[in-house]
Structures are given as structure tokens and as C-alpha cells.
N, C-alpha and C positions, 0 to 999 in steps of 0.2 A: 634488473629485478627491482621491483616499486618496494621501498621499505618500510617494515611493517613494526606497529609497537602493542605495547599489552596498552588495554583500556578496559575501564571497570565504572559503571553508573549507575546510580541507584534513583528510585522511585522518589522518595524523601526530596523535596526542594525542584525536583526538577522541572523544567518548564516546556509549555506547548506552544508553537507556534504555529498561526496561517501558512499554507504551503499550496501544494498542486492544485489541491481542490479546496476550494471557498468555504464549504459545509465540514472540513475534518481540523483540525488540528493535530501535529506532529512532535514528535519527542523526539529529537533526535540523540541518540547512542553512543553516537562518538568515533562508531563503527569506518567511516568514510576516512575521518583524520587517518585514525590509525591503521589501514591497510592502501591509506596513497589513492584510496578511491575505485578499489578494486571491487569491494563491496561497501553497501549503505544497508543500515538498519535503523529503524523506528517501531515508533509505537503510534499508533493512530487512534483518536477518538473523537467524535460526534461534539461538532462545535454546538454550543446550545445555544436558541433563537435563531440560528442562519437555517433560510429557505434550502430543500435537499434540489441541486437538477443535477443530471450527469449526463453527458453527451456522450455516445458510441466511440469508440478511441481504441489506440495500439500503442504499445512502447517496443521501443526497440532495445529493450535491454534481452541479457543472454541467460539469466536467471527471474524468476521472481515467485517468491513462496509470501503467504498469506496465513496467517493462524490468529482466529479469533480467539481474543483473549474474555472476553466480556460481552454479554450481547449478542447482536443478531445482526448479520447485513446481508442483502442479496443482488447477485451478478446474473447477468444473463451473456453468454460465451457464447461465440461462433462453434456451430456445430454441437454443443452443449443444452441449450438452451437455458430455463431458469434453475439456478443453483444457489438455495439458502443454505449458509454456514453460520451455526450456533456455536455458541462456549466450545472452545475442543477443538472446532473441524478447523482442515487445514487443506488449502488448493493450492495445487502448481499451476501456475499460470507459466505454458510454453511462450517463445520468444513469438509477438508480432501477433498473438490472439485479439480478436478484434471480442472489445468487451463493455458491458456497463452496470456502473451500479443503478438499481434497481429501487432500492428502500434499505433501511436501517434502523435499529432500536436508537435511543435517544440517549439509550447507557452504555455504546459501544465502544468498543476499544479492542483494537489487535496489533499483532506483529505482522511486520513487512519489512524482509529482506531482500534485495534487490543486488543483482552485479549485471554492468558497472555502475557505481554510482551514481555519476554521469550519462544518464540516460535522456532519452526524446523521447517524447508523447504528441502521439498524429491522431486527432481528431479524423474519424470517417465515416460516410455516410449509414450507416446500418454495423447491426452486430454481423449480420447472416453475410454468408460468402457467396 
């Protein structure tokens, strides 16, 4: 069993970095140290000046929930089609959804918790199955 610790971080001081995608910036939690990588959690927001593109893609992680914190961003899902989530909304994205974003307010910022950690992202040709 992967050993797990208490972790605690606050908004105050903390910093965002470039990550998956070019256009967000991420906070990360602390979340991954302390459960061994079982899960990762961040906070994501809208780098400001960088060009938006997003390419159709899949992950293959076993978890991934979405909760917009701030803002507006939209996804278009395999089998779903286009879905804006504002302030509030919150989407499970199932394992291996073929997905992308779409557009984004310029003041956005959300949660995204992800298991494992350790995941892969497969770029694919289309959203649609």
C-alpha cells in the first residue's frame, strides 16, 4: 500500500506553473506527494497573452472530475457534443473520452482532480467516435 500524508495549501503565496497545455497555468496541491501518486489535484487558470488552440485528445487516467471555480470554459465530448460549464458546474469526465476544449473566459480558473497522477494524454483525430 502507497503511503499517504496529511497536506494542507493555501491560495496566499502560491504559485502557477506551465503544464500540459500552453494556454493554462497550474497550482499544484500537493495532492500527488502526499498519496504516492495515487491522485493529483490542481487548480487551473487562463494563462494571460498566450494564443488558446486545443487539439482532440484522451487520457487514460481512471478518474477525472472538473469543477469550475471562476469563469467559463467549453468542451466538446465524444458522444456529448458542446458542453459550457460556468462558476459552479462540475463534469466527470469517464476514462479514455475523446475530448476538447473549445473557448475560455480570460478569468478562468478551476479544479481538476485526476487518479493516477501519472497519467498519458493521446492526442486523436476527431472528438466524435
Amino acid at each position: 500500500m502507497t503511503s499517504q500524508n496529511f497536506v494542507a495549501t493555501h491560495a496566499q503565496g502560491a504559485s502557477f506553473e506551465r503544464g500540459l497545455r500552453s494556454f493554462f497555468e497550474y497550482r499544484d496541491l500537493g495532492i500527488k506527494q502526499a498519496t504516492g501518486g495515487l491522485v493529483d489535484a490542481h487548480v487551473i487558470r487562463a494563462a494571460a497573452g498566450i494564443d488558446f488552440s486545443s487539439q482532440p485528445h484522451r487520457h487514460s487516467a481512471r478518474f477525472q472530475l472538473v469543477y469550475v471555480l471562476k469563469g467559463w470554459i467549453e468542451f466538446e465530448y465524444e458522444g456529448q457534443g458542446l458542453v459550457r460549464l460556468e462558476a459552479g458546474s462540475c463534469v466527470y469526465q469517464p476514462p479514455g473520452i475523446r475530448h476538447r476544449e473549445v473557448g475560455h473566459s480570460p478569468d478562468l480558473e478551476l479544479l481538476e482532480v485526476v487518479m493516477p497522477a501519472d497519467f498519458k494524454t493521446e492526442e486523436v483525430e476527431s472528438v466524435q467516435s
